[in-house]
C-alpha positions, 0 to 999 in steps of 0.5 A: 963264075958259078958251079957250072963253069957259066958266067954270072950276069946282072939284073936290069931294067929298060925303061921305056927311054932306053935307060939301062939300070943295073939293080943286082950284079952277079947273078945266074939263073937256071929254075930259079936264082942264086944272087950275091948275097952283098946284093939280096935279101931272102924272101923265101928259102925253098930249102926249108919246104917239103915240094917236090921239084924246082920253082919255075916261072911265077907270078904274084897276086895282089895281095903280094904273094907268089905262085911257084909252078914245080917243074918235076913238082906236078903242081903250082905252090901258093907262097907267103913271102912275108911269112915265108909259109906255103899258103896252098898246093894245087895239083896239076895233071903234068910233071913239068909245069913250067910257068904261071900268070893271071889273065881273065876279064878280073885278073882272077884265073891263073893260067898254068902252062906245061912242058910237053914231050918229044920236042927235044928227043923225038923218042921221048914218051910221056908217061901215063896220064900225063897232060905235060904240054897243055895250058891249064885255066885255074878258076874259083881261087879267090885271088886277083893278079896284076894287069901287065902294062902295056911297054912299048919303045921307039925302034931308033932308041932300041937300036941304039942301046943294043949298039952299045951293048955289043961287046 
């Protein structure tokens, strides 16, 4: 269990034949991971650097490095995993920005989405010029994402395995 009384759970993988693999075990996740260390290796300390807010949803260039959009951080980081640097900030007019990914025709804009006010408590305001619950198109970067690939599964195999997961 961790430090909120929540039951650790595992990493996997489904492959496209119904295979079930276990790659990290004990593993839970709230705005980020905490992991087993018998089972990861850091590839960035978040402790270490000055931002303001918690990762959230990222992705990953070509080049190998992540993009971390801050919930409570008004902005996507730039990370070098390798070299555990922050490359670049860039601001986004919201306070929870909750996630980031590459689309256009090249893979090159990076497409941040917001969190909204008012969906878990009709009361909520949002605050001044806050644009929290709109999905932002960031251009001109000089980067490329990675195409998703397309995953499908026949519907029996599917069944199946979630027959044999039920507890």
């Amino acid at each position: 269990m961790n430090t909120f009384g929540y039951s650790l759970g595992n990493v996997m993988t489904l492959s496209y034949a119904g295979l079930l693999k276990t790659h990290i075990e004990e593993v839970t996740s709230s705005s980020g991971f905490t992991w087993n260390t018998r089972a990861f290796k850091d590839v960035f300390n978040w402790s270490q650097h000055p931002h303001k807010g918690s990762a959230r949803r990222l992705t990953i260039d070509r080049s190998g490095n992540l993009w971390v959009p801050l919930y409570e951080g008004r902005g996507v980081v730039q990370i070098n995993p390798r070299t555990n640097e922050t490359m670049r900030f860039i601001p986004i007019p919201a306070d929870r920005v909750g996630g980031c990914t590459f689309g256009g025709d090249n893979w090159n804009i990076l497409f941040v989405s917001t969190i909204g006010y008012g969906y878990k408590n009709r009361r909520e305001q949002r605050p001044p010029a806050d644009e929290g619950g709109t999905l932002f198109a960031v251009k001109g970067l000089g980067v490329q994402g990675w195409q998703p690939r397309e995953y499908s599964m026949n519907s029996q195999t599917l069944e199946a395995l979630v027959q044999s997961l039920r507890f």
